[in-house]
C-alpha positions in Angstrom: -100.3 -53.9 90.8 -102.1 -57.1 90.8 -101.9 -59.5 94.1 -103.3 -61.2 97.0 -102.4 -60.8 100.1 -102.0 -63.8 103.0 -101.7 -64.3 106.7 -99.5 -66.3 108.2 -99.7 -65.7 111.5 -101.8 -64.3 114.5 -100.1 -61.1 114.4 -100.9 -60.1 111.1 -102.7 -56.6 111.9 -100.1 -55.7 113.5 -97.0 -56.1 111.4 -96.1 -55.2 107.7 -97.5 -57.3 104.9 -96.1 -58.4 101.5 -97.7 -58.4 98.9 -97.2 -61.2 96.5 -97.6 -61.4 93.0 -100.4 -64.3 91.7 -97.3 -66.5 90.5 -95.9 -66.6 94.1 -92.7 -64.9 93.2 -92.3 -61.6 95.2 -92.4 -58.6 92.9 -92.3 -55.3 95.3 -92.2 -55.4 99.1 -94.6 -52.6 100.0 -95.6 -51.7 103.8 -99.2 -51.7 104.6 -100.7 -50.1 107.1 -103.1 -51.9 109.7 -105.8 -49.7 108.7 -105.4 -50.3 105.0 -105.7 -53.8 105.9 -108.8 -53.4 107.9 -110.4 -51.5 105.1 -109.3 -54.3 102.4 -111.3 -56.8 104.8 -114.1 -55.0 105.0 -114.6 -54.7 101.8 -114.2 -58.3 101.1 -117.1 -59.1 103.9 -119.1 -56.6 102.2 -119.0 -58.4 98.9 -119.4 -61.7 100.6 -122.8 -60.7 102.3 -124.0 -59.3 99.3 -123.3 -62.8 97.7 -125.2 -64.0 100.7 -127.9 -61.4 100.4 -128.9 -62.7 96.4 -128.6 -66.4 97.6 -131.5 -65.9 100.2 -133.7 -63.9 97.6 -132.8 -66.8 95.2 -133.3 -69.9 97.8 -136.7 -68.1 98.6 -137.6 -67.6 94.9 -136.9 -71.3 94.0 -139.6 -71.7 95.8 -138.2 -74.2 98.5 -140.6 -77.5 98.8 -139.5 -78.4 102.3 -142.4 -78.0 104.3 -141.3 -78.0 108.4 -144.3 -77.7 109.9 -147.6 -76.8 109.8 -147.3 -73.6 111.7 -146.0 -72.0 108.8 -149.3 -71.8 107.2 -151.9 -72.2 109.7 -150.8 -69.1 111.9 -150.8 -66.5 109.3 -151.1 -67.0 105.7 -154.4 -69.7 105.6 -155.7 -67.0 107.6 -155.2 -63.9 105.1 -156.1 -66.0 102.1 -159.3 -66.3 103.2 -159.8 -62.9 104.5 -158.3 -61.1 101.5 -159.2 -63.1 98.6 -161.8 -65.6 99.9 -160.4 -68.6 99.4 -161.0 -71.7 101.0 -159.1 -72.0 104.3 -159.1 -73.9 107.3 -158.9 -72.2 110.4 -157.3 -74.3 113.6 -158.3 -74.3 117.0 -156.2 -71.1 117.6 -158.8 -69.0 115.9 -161.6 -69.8 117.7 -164.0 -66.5 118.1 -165.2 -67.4 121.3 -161.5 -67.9 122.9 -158.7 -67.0 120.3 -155.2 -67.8 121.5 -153.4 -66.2 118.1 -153.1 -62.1 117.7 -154.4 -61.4 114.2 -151.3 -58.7 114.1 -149.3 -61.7 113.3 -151.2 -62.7 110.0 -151.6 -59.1 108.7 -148.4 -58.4 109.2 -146.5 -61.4 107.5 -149.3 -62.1 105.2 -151.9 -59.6 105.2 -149.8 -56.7 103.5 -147.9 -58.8 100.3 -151.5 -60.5 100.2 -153.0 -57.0 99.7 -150.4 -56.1 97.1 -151.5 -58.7 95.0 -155.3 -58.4 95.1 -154.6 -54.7 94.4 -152.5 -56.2 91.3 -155.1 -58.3 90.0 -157.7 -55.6 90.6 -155.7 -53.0 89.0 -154.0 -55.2 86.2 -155.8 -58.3 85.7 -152.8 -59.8 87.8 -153.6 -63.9 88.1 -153.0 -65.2 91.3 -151.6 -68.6 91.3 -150.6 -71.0 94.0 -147.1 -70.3 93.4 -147.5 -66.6 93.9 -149.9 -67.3 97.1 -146.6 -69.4 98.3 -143.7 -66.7 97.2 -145.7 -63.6 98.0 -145.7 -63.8 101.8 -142.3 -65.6 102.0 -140.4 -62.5 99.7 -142.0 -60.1 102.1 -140.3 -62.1 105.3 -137.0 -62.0 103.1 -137.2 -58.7 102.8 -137.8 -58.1 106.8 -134.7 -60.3 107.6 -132.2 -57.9 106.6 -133.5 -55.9 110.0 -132.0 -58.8 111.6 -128.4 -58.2 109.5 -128.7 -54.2 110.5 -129.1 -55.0 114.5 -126.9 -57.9 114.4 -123.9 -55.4 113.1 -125.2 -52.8 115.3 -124.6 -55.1 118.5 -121.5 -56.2 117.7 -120.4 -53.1 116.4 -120.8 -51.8 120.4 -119.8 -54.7 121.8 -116.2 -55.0 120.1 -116.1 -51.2 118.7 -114.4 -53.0 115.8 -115.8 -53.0 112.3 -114.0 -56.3 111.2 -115.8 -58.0 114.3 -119.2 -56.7 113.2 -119.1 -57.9 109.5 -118.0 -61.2 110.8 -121.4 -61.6 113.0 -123.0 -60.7 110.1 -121.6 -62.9 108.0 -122.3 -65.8 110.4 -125.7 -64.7 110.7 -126.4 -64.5 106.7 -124.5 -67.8 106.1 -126.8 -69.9 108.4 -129.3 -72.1 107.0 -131.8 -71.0 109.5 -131.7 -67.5 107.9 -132.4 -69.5 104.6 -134.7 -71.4 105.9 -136.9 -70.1 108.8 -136.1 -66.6 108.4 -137.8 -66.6 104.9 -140.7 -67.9 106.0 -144.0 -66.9 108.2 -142.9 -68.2 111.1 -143.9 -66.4 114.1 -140.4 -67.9 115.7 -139.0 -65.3 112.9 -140.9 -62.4 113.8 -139.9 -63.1 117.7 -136.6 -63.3 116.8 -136.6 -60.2 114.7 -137.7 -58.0 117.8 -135.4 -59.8 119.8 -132.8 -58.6 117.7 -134.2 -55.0 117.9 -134.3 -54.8 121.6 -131.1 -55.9 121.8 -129.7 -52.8 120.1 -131.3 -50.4 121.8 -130.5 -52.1 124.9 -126.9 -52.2 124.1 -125.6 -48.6 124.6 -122.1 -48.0 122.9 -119.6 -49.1 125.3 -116.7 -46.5 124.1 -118.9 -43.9 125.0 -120.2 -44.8 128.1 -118.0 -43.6 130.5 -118.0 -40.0 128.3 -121.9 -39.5 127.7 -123.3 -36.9 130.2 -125.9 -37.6 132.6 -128.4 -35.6 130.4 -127.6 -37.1 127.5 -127.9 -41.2 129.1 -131.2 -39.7 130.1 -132.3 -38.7 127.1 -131.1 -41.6 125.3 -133.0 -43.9 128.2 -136.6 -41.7 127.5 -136.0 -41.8 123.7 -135.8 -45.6 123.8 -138.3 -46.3 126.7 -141.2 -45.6 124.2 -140.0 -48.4 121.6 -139.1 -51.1 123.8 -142.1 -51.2 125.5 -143.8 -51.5 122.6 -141.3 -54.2 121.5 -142.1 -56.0 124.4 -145.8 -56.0 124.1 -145.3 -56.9 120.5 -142.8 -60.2 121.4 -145.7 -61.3 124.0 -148.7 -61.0 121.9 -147.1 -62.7 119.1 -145.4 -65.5 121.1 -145.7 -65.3 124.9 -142.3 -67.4 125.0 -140.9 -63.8 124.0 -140.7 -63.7 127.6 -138.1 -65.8 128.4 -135.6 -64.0 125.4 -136.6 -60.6 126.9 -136.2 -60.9 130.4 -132.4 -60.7 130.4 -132.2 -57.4 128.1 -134.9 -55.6 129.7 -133.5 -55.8 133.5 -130.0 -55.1 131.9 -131.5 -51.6 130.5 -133.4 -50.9 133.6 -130.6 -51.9 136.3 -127.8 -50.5 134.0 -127.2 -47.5 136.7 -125.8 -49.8 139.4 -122.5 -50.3 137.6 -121.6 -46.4 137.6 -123.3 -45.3 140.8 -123.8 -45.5 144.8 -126.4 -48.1 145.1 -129.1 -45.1 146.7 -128.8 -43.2 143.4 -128.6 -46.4 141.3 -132.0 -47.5 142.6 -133.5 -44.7 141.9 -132.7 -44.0 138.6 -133.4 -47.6 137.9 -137.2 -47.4 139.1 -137.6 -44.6 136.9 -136.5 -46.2 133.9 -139.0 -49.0 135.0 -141.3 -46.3 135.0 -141.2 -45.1 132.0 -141.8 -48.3 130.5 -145.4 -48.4 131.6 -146.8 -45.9 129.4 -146.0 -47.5 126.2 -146.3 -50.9 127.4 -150.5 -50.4 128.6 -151.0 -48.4 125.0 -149.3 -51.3 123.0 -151.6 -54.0 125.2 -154.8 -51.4 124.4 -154.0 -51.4 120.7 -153.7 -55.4 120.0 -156.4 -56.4 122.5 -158.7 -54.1 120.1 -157.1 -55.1 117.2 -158.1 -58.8 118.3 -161.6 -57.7 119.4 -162.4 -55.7 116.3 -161.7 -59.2 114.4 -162.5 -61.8 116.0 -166.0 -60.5 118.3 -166.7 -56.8 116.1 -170.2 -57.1 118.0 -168.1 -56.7 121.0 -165.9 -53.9 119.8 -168.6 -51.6 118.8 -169.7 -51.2 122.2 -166.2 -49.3 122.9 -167.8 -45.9 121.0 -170.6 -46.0 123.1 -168.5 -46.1 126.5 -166.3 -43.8 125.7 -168.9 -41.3 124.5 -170.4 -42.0 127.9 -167.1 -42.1 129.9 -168.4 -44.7 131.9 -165.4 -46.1 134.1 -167.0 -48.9 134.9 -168.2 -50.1 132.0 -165.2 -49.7 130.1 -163.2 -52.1 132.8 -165.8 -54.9 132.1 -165.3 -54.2 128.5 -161.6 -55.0 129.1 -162.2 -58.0 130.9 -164.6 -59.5 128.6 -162.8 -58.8 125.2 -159.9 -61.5 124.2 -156.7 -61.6 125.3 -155.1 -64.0 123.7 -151.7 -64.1 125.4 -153.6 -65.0 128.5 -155.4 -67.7 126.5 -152.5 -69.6 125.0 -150.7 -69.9 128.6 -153.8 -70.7 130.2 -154.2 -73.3 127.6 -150.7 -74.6 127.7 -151.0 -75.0 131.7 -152.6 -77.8 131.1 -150.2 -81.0 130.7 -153.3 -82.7 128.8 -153.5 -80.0 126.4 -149.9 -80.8 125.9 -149.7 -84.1 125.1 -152.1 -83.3 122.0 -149.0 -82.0 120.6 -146.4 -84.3 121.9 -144.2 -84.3 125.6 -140.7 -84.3 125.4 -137.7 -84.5 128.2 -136.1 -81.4 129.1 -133.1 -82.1 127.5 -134.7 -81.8 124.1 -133.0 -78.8 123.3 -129.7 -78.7 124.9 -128.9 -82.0 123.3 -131.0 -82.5 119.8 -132.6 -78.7 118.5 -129.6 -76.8 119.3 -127.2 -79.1 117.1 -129.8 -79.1 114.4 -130.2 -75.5 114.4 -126.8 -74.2 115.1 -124.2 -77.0 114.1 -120.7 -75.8 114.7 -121.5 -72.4 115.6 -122.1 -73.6 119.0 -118.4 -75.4 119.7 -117.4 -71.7 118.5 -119.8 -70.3 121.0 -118.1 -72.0 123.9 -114.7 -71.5 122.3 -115.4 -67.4 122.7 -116.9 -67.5 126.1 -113.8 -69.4 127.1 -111.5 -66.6 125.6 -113.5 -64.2 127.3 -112.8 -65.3 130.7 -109.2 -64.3 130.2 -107.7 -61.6 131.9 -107.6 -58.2 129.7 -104.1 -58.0 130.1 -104.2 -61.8 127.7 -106.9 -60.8 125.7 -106.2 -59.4 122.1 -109.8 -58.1 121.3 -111.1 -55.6 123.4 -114.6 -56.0 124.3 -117.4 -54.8 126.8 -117.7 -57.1 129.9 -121.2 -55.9 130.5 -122.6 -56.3 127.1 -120.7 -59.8 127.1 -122.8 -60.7 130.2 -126.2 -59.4 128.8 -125.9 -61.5 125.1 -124.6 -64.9 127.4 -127.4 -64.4 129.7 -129.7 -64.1 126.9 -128.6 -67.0 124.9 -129.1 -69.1 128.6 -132.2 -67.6 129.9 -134.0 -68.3 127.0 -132.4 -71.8 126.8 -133.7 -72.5 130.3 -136.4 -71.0 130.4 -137.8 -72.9 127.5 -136.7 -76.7 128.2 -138.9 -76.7 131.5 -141.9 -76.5 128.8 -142.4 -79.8 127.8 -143.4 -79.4 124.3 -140.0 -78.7 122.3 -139.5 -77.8 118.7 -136.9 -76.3 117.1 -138.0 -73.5 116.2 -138.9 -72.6 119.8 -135.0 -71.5 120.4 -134.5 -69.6 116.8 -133.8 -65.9 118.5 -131.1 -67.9 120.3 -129.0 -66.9 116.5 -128.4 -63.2 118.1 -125.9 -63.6 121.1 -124.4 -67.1 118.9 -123.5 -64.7 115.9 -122.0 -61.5 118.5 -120.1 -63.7 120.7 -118.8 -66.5 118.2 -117.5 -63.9 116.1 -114.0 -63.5 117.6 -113.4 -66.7 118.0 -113.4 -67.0 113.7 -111.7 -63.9 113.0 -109.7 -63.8 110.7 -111.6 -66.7 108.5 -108.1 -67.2 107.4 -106.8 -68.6 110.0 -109.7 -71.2 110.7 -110.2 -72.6 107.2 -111.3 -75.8 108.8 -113.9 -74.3 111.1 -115.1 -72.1 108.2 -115.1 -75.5 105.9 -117.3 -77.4 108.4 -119.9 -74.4 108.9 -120.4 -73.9 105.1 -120.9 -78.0 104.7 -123.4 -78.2 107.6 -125.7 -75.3 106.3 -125.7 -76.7 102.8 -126.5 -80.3 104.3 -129.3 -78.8 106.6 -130.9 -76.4 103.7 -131.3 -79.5 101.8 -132.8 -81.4 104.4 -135.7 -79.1 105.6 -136.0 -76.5 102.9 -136.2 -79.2 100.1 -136.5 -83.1 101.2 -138.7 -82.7 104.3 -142.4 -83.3 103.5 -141.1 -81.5 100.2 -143.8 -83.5 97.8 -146.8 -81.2 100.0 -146.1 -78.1 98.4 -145.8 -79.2 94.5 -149.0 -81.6 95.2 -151.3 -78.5 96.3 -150.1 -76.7 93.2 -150.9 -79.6 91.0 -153.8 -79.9 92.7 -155.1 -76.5 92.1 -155.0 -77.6 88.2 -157.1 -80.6 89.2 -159.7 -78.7 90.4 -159.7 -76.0 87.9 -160.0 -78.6 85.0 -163.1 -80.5 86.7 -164.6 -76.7 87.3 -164.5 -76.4 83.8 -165.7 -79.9 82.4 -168.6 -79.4 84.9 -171.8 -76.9 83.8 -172.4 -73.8 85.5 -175.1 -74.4 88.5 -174.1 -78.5 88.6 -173.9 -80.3 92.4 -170.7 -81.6 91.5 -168.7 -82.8 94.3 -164.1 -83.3 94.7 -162.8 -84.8 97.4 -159.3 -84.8 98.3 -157.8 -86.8 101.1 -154.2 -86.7 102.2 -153.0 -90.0 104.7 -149.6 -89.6 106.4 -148.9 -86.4 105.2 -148.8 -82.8 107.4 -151.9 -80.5 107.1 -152.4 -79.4 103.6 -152.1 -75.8 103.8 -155.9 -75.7 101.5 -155.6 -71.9 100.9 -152.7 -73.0 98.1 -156.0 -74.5 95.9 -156.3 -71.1 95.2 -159.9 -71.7 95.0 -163.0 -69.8 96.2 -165.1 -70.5 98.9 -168.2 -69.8 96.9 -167.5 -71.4 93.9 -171.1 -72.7 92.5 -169.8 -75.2 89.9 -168.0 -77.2 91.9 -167.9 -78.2 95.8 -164.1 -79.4 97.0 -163.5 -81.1 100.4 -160.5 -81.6 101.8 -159.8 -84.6 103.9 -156.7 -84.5 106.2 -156.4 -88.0 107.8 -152.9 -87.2 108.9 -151.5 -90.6 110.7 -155.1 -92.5 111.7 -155.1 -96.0 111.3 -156.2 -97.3 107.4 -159.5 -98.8 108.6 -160.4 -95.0 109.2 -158.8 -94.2 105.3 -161.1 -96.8 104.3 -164.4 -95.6 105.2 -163.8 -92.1 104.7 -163.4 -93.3 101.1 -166.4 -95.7 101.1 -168.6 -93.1 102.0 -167.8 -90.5 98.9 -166.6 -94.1 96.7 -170.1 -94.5 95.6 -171.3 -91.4 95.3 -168.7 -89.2 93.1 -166.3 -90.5 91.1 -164.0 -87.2 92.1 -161.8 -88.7 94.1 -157.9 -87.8 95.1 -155.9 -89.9 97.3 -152.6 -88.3 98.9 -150.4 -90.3 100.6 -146.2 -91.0 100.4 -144.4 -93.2 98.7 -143.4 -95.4 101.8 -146.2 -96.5 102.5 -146.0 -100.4 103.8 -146.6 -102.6 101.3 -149.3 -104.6 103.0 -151.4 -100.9 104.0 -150.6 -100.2 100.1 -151.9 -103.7 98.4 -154.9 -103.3 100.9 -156.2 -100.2 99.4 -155.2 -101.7 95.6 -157.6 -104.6 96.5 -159.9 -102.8 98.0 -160.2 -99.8 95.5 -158.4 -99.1 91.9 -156.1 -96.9 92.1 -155.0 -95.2 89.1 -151.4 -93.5 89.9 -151.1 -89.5 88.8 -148.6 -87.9 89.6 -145.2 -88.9 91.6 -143.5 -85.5 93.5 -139.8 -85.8 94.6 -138.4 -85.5 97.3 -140.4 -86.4 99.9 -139.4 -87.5 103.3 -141.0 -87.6 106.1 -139.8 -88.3 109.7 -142.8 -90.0 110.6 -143.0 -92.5 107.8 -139.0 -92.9 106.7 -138.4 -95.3 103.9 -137.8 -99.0 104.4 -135.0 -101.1 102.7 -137.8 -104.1 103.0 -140.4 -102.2 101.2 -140.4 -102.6 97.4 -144.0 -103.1 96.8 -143.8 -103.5 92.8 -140.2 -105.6 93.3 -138.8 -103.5 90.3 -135.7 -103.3 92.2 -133.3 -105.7 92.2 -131.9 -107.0 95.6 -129.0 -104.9 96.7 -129.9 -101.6 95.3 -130.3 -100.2 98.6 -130.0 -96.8 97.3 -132.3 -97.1 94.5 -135.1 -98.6 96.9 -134.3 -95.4 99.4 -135.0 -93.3 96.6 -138.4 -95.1 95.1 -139.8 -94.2 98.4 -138.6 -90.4 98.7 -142.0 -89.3 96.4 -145.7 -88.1 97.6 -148.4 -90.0 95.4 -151.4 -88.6 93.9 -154.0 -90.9 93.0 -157.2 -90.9 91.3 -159.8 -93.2 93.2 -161.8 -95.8 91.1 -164.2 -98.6 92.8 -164.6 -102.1 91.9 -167.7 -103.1 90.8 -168.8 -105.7 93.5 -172.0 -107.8 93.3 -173.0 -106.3 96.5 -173.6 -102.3 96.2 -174.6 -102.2 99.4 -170.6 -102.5 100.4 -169.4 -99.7 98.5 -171.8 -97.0 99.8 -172.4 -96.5 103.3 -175.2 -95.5 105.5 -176.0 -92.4 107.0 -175.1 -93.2 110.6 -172.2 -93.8 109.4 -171.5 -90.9 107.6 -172.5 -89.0 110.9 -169.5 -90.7 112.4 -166.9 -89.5 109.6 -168.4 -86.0 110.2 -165.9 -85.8 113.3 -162.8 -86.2 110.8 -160.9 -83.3 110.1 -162.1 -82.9 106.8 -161.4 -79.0 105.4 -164.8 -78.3 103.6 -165.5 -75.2 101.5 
């Protein structure tokens, strides 16, 4: 028979359902047992997150033009680009040889390997690497590493509320977020953290129905089987992003002190310093095998030295070694010690991200998140879901360790509190299940995501992405028109914009036709625009100016007087937080007064513009001298 069937109250697993024809008039009154039930909903969450699974593969294969932030690019895959396939990069102060303060496990990892996979296609198959591919390689593989997070998400809710139902509805949370759509899809190294938060969660989380029934051997064995990976999880978290720390803290002393709630405390001590113990082994490997990692890349003079002190098994040598080789865990905190190192980034009150990330992140999930905490400080006796006290404790403390922990840094982003999505999803989940019975709550989560997606995987800074693809086109075409062995210069300068991730150019660093700079002005003040321009005005007329739509008028009329500029191309969205549109500024006054929403819209584009100069009597004005060509030098301008 044909039908649906529907809840209409709280007790619904626990009584005897109808089941109604689709007409509404009852046909056959059939009892169903609670476990037939259970097995219907599964089933209908499984198909749901397989929905959800092909919607991330599709949102990632769009491409999505929302560009969040720099880190995205600069951390891993500008790196690999120009290791793999020699491409122009730019590489930040992070990679500096002499004092690195970024693993280069991160970039081989995220990057490195789909990066690979394509070189061996285009040496194998003539493959053609494009900008697009460059973009979607890296970001499919992160896809693809996310559904770890949807395996240990189910596993830890799975032992939390031994209920299958329970589990699937974490998950579901989990895969419906936009943050999975958005940041989880990406090179992120917020991602990555928040995937081995994820893992040492579940194999910190022992399952609670068999706690009390597991044999001593058998705790022990699980505790020496498990010792080995999380210490290398650990070592892992902190090389990547020493903020790992403050996620880890809370599961680690929960799998090392877990003794004292079944034991005298004489015993429980004990056995707790010898799980400690048996961390240490696997931890001091992991920290040998990245520190060489990083000192075989970034100082291989360095590393080669290792073959000759072990050969000679000299002890002492081999501890200078270690202290002279990079370690750039220590480097980045010693770095961000500094309050002036800081401010180069931006200060912000601790509040930050109780009050503004957390919202943006996480929406509604987090009124449910204090909803289920609130529920679990019921007795048992009122409590209709059974779950593990213990467990509850360890994925709260998490959630508000990390929390703390991270608002007394003064620099704050977003992304900083991403692994916070782990205890949100396990502990919110009761407090939503059924999804029947909160078609409001569901409502409002599904609206929120969709909003958010659109805001930072399409409209932020989304003209960026597009432009560096049209601009790889740009440069290919004056390759072409140029002969081979020509001096032929391109410059490229992008004003109030984020860094142009250059390795999307898709262009060698060696190219003899044609020499490409890459000028990232970022938010300077015009004056500096203008001479950066003057001094490459005169000399080639290969010029490309990047900037965004809202633009003040009076900044844009000062560059039409002072230069012609010959419009390109117009890439929408763009928005940018920095430089939001302005109802006042309708430069060409095409609009007519009132159209509020059209003039919004005018402004949501990034620009491309071809650079022309006006002949002026004087010549002398257009090109500049050499001194100050010196000054310009100290730009950041990305040269091949």
């Amino acid at each position: 028979m044909t039908g649906v069937y529907k809840a209409t109250s709280s007790k619904f697993h626990a009584s005897k359902k109808l089941l109604f024809a689709k007409n509404g008039n009852v046909l056959n009154v059939l009892p169903i047992s609670a476990a037939q039930i259970t097995e219907m909903e599964i089933t209908w969450f499984k198909v749901i997150w397989l929905h959800l699974a092909v919607l991330r593969f599709m949102l990632c294969i769009l491409p999505q033009t929302g560009y969040i932030f720099p880190d995205e690019f600069f951390q891993s895959p500008e790196i690999a680009a120009g290791d793999v396939f020699g491409y122009m990069n730019h590489l930040t102060w992070e990679w500096n040889a002499v004092k690195p303060v970024r693993t280069i496990i991160f970039p081989v990892i995220s990057s490195g390997i789909p990066f690979l996979f394509l070189k061996f296609l285009k040496s194998s198959f003539g493959f053609l690497i494009t900008p697009y591919l460059l973009l979607l390689a890296p970001r499919l593989w992160m896809t693809l590493l996310s559904f770890i997070l949807d395996y240990c998400i189910y596993q830890i809710a799975l032992r939390h509320y031994t209920d299958r139902a329970l589990a699937h509805t974490s998950v579901l949370i989990f895969a419906s977020s936009y943050t999975v759509w958005v940041y989880c899809t990406r090179t992120f190294s917020n991602a990555t953290e928040l995937m081995f938060l994820a893992i040492l969660l579940n194999y910190c989380v022992i399952p609670s129905v068999n706690r009390c029934r597991l044999l001593r051997q058998s705790i022990e064995q699980y505790r020496y089987t498990t010792a080995k990976l999380i210490g290398a999880i650990l070592v892992s978290g902190f090389f990547i992003r020493t903020s790992f720390v403050a996620f880890a803290v809370i599961p680690t002393l929960y799998w090392i002190f877990l003794d004292f709630i079944r034991e005298n405390l004489v015993q429980s001590f004990y056995r707790s310093m010898c799980n400690a113990m048996l961390l240490f082994m696997p931890v001091l490997i992991t920290c040998f095998f990245f520190a060489c990692c990083d000192c075989m890349y970034f100082q291989p003079d360095k590393f080669s030295q290792l073959t000759v002190i072990l050969q000679n098994l000299d002890i002492n040598s081999f501890v200078r070694w270690m202290a002279e080789i990079p370690w750039t865990p220590i480097n980045i905190m010693q770095y961000n010690l500094k309050n002036s190192n800081l401010e180069k980034h931006g200060l912000h009150p601790w509040y930050l991200h109780t009050l503004v990330n957390l919202p943006m992140l996480f929406g509604p999930l987090l009124l449910v998140f204090l909803r289920s905490c609130l529920l679990s400080v019921r007795s048992d006796k009122d409590q209709k879901i059974k779950e593990d006290k213990y467990q509850l404790s360890l994925l709260v403390g998490t959630f508000l360790c990390g929390l703390v922990l991270l608002s007394c840094i003064p620099h704050q982003e977003p992304r900083y509190i991403l692994p916070l999505i782990v205890p949100l999803c396990v502990v919110s989940a009761k407090a939503v299940h059924p999804f029947q019975m909160h078609k409001l709550l569901t409502s409002l989560w599904l609206c929120f995501n969709i909003v958010a997606f659109i805001a930072f995987g399409i409209i932020h800074q989304g003209g960026m992405l597009p432009c560096m693809e049209h601009l790889h086109s740009v440069v290919k075409t004056h390759s072409e028109m140029n002969p081979s062995g020509g001096n032929h210069t391109l410059n490229i300068y992008f004003y109030k914009t984020y860094m142009p991730p250059v390795h999307l150019l898709a262009w060698p660093a060696n190219n003899p036709n044609l020499l490409v700079n890459v000028v990232d002005l970022a938010g300077q003040d015009l004056n500096v625009l203008e001479k950066v321009i003057n001094s490459s005005v005169g000399v080639t007329e290969n010029n490309y100016l990047v900037y965004p739509a809202s633009l003040p008028c009076d900044q844009h009329a000062k560059l039409q007087k002072s230069y012609h500029l010959e419009l390109y191309f117009r890439f929408f969205p763009h928005l940018s937080g920095e430089n939001l549109p302005n109802l006042n500024n309708d430069c060409n006054g095409n609009i007519p007064d009132g159209s509020s929403f059209l003039k919004v819209l005018n402004q949501m584009s990034l620009n491309l513009y071809k650079v022309h100069s006006r002949i002026t009597t004087n010549r002398k004005s257009v090109i500049f001298s050499q001194a100050n060509l010196n000054v310009l030098e100290k730009q950041s301008v990305f040269k091949q």
